[in-house]
Kinemage of the C-alpha trace (Angstrom):
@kinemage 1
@onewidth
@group {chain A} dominant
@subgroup {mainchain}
@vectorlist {calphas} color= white
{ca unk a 1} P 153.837 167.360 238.252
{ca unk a 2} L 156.210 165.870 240.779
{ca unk a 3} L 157.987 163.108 239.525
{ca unk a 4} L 158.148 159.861 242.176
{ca unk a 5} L 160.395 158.650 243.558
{ca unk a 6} L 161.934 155.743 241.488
{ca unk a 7} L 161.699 152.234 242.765
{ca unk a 8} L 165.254 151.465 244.014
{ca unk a 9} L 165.366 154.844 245.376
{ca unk a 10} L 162.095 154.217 247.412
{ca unk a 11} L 163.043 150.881 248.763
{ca unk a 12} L 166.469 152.525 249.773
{ca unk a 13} L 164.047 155.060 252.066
{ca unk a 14} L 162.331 152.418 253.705
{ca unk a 15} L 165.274 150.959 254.369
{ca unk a 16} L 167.127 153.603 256.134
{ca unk a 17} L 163.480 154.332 257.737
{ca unk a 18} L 162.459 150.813 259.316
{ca unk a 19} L 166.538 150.161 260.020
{ca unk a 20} L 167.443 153.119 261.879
{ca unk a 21} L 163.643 152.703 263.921
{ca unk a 22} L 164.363 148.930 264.542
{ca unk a 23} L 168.042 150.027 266.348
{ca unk a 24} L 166.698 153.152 268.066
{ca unk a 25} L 164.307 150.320 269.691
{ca unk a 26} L 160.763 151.535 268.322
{ca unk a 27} L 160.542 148.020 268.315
{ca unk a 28} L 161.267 145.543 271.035
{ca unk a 29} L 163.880 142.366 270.149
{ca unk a 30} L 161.323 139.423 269.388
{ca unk a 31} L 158.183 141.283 268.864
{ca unk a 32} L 156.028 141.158 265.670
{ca unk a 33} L 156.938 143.613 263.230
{ca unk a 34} L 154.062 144.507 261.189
{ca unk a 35} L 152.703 142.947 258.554
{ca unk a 36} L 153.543 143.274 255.086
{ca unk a 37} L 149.928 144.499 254.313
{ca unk a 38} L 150.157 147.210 256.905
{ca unk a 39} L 153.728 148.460 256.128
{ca unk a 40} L 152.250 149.095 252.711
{ca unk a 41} L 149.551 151.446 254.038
{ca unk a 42} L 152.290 152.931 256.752
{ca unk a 43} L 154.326 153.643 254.046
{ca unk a 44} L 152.234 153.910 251.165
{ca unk a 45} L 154.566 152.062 249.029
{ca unk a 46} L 153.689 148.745 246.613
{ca unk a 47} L 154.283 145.344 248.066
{ca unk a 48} L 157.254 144.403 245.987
{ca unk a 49} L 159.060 147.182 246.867
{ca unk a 50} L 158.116 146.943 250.476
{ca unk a 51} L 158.898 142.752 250.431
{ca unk a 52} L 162.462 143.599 248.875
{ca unk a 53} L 163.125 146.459 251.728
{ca unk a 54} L 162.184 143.704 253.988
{ca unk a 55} L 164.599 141.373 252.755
{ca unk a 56} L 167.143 143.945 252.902
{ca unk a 57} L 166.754 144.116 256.868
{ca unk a 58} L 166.751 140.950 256.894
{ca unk a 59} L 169.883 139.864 255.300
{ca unk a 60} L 171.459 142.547 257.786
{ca unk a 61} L 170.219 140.011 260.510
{ca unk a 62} L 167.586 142.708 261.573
{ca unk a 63} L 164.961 140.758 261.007
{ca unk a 64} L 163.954 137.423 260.559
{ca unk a 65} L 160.403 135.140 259.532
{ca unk a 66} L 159.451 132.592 262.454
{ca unk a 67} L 156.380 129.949 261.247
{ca unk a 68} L 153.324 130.874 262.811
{ca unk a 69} L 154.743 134.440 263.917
{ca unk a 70} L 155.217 136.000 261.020
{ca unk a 71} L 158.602 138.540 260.676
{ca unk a 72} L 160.378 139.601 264.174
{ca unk a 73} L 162.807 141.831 265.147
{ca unk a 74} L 166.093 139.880 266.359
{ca unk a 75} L 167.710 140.446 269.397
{ca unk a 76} L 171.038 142.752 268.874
{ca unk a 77} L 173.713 139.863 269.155
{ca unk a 78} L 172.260 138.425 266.223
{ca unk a 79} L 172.783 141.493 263.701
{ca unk a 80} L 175.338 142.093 261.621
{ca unk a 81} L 177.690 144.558 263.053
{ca unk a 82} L 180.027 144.405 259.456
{ca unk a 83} L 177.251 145.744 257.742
{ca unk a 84} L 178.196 149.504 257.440
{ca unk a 85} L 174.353 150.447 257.851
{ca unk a 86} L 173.383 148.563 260.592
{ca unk a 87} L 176.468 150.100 262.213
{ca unk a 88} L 176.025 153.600 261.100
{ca unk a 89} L 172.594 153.070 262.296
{ca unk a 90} L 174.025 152.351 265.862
{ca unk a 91} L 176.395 155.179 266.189
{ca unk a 92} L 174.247 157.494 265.197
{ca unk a 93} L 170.892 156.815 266.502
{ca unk a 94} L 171.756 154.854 269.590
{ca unk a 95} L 175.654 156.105 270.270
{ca unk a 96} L 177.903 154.276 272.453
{ca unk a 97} L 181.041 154.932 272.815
{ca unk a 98} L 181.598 151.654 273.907
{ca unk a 99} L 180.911 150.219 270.498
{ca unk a 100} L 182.719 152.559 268.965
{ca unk a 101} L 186.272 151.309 271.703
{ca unk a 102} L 185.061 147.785 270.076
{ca unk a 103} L 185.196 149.033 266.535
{ca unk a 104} L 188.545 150.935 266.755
{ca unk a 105} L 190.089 147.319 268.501
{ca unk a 106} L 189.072 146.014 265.171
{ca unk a 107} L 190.942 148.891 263.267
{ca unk a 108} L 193.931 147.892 265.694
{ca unk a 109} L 194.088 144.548 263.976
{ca unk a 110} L 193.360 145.681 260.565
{ca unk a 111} L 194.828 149.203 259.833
{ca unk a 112} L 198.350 148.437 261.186
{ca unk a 113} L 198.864 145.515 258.723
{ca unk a 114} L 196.746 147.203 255.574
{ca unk a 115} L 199.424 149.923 256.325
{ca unk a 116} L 202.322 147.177 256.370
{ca unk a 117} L 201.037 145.419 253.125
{ca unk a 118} L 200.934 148.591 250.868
{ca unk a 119} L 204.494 149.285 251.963
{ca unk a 120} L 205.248 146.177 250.241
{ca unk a 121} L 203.389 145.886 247.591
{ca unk a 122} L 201.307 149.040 247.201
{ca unk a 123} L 202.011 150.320 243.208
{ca unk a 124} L 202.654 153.811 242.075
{ca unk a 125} L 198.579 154.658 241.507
{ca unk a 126} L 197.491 153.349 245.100
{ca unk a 127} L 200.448 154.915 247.139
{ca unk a 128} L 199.509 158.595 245.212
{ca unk a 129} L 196.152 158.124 246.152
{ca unk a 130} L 197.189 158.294 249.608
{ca unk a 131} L 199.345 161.049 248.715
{ca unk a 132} L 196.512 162.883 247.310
{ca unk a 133} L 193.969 162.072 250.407
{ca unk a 134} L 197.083 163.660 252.655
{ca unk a 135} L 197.151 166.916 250.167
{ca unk a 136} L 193.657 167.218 251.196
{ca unk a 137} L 194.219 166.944 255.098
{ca unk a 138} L 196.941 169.835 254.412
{ca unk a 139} L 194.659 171.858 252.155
{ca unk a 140} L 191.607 171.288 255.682
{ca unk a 141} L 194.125 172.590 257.741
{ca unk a 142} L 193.956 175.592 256.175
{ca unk a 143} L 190.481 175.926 255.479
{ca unk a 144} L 190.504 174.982 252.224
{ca unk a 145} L 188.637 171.618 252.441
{ca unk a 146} L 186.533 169.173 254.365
{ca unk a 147} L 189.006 167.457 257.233
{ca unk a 148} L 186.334 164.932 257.925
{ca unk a 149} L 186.026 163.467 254.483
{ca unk a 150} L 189.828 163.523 253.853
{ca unk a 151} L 190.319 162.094 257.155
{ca unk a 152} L 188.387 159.290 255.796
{ca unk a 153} L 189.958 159.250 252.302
{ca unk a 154} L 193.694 158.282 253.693
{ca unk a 155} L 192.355 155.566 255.794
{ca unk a 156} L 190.197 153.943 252.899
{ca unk a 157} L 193.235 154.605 250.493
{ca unk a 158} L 195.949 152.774 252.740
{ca unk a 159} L 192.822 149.949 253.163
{ca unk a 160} L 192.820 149.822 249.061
{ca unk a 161} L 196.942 150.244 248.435
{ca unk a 162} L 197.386 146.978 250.965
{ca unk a 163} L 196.246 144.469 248.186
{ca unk a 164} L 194.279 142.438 250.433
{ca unk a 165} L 191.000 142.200 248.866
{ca unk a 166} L 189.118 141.323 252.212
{ca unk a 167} L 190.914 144.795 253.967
{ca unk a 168} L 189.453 146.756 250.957
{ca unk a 169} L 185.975 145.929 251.286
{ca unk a 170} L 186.152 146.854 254.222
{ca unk a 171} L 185.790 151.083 253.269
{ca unk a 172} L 182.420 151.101 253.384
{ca unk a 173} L 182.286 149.959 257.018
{ca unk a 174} L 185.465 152.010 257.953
{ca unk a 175} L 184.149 154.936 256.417
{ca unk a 176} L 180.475 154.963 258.181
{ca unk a 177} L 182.200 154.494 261.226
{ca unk a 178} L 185.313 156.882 260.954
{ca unk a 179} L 182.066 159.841 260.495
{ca unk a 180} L 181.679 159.572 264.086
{ca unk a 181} L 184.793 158.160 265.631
{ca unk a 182} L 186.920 161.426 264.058
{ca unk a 183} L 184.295 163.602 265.160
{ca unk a 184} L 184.271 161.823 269.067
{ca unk a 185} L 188.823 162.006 269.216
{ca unk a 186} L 188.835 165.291 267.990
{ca unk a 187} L 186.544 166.817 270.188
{ca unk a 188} L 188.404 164.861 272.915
{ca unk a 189} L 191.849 166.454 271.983
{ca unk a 190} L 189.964 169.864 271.603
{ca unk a 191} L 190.314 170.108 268.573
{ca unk a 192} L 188.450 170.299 264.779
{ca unk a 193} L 191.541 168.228 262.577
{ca unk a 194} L 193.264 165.236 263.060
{ca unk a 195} L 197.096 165.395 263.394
{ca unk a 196} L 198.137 165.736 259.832
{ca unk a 197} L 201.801 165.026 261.034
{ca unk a 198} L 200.858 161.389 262.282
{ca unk a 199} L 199.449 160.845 259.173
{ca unk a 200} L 202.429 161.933 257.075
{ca unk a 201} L 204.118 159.459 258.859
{ca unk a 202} L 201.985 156.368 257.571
{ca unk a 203} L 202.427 158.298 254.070
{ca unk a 204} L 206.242 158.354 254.149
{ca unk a 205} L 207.266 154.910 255.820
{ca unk a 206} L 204.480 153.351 253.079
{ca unk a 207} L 205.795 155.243 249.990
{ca unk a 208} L 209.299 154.491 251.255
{ca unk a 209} L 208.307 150.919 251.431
{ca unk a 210} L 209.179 150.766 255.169
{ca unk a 211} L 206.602 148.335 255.993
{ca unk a 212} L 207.641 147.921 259.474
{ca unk a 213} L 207.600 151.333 259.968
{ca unk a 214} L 204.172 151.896 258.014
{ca unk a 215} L 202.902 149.158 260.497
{ca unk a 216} L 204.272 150.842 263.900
{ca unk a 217} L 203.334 154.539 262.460
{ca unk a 218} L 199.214 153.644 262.044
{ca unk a 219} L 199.691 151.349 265.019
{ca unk a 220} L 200.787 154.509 266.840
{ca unk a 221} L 197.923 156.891 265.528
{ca unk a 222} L 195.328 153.958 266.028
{ca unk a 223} L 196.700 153.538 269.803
{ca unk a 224} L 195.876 157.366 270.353
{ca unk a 225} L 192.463 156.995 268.866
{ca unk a 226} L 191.578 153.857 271.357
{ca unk a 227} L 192.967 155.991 274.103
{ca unk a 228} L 190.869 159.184 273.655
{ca unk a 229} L 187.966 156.700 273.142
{ca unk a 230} L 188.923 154.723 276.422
{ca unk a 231} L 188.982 158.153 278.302
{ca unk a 232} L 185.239 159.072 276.742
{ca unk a 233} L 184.168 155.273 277.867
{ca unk a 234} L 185.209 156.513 281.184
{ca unk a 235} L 183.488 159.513 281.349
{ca unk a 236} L 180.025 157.948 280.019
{ca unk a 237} L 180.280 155.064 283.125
{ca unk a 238} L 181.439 157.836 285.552
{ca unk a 239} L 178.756 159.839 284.853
């Protein structure tokens, strides 16, 4: 016999299920979404786990409960773009490249300083975990590794070496964004890897404890990554 799915697990489906169909607009902003009696027969789970999936969406600003109307969808402006699903849920089921220019402006004002920050006060273990996500860039370059998820693995390691608490909880959204910005630049520039070299450069200035220069060196490979974007922003209006 099967085993089912355990509860956490299940909510976690309906979750990703009812999110991504709420931003792909299976729903329309301010309509009823259904009842918590019928989203139990939809989705033929129990009404506890349906009521905390529910929640879920809602404290993602998805959804809300209006007196006398029951739970609604709520318009876009109202959801929370900082949550990493409701924006992976964006990218990928409704891209716009747009969004994406908007995101990497707020990498602009982030990345530049995390990178400044752990050249001052990033310790031995955080600055050889960047070290280590670089080794891994080198090691995709040759085919012996995944670029994407090293790609992601520097930028999350310079977020965690800065020492800023609020920059470091920020990985989660980084990374679910970073899956399809890398993916976007590089097929921009033509090609399958991200410039290893710029990247060395954050590396060095930071372990060197340049911070100035660990600022200007990610502002520099951010400013690249808003440009290719710009240019694909272009393209989408042109055409």
């Amino acid at each position: 016999m099967n085993r089912l799915p355990r509860p956490a697990s299940l909510t976690r489906r309906i979750v990703e299920s009812l999110g991504g169909a709420i931003v792909a607009g299976h729903y329309g902003p301010q309509q009823a979404f259904p009842t918590e009696a019928e989203l139990c027969v939809q989705l033929r789970a129990s009404r506890s786990i349906v009521r905390e999936a529910v929640k879920m969406l809602t404290a993602k600003g998805l959804l809300s409960a209006r007196p006398k109307r029951g739970t609604v969808i709520e318009p876009e402006a109202r959801w929370n773009f900082l949550d990493p699903d409701v924006l992976r849920w964006l990218l990928e089921r409704k891209f716009s490249a747009d969004l994406l220019l908007e995101f990497t402006q707020m990498r602009l004002a982030v990345e530049p300083m995390a990178a400044m920050l752990a050249a001052r006060r990033g310790d031995a273990a955080a600055i050889a975990r960047i070290d280590e996500a670089l080794a891994r860039m080198r090691a995709a370059e040759s085919g012996r590794g995944d670029a994407l998820e090293s790609d992601i693995a520097f930028h999350v390691a310079v977020l965690e070496a800065s020492g800023n608490r609020f920059y470091a909880g920020l990985r989660d959204l980084v990374e679910s964004a970073l899956r399809i910005s890398i993916v976007v630049t590089n097929r921009s520039k033509g090609v399958d890897l991200a410039s290893v070299e710029d990247h060395v450069r954050v590396y060095e200035a930071i372990a060197a404890g340049d911070a100035e220069r660990a600022r200007a060196a990610m502002q520099g490979l951010l400013d690249e990554v808003a440009a290719l974007i710009e240019s694909t922003v272009g393209r989408s209006r042109a055409a």
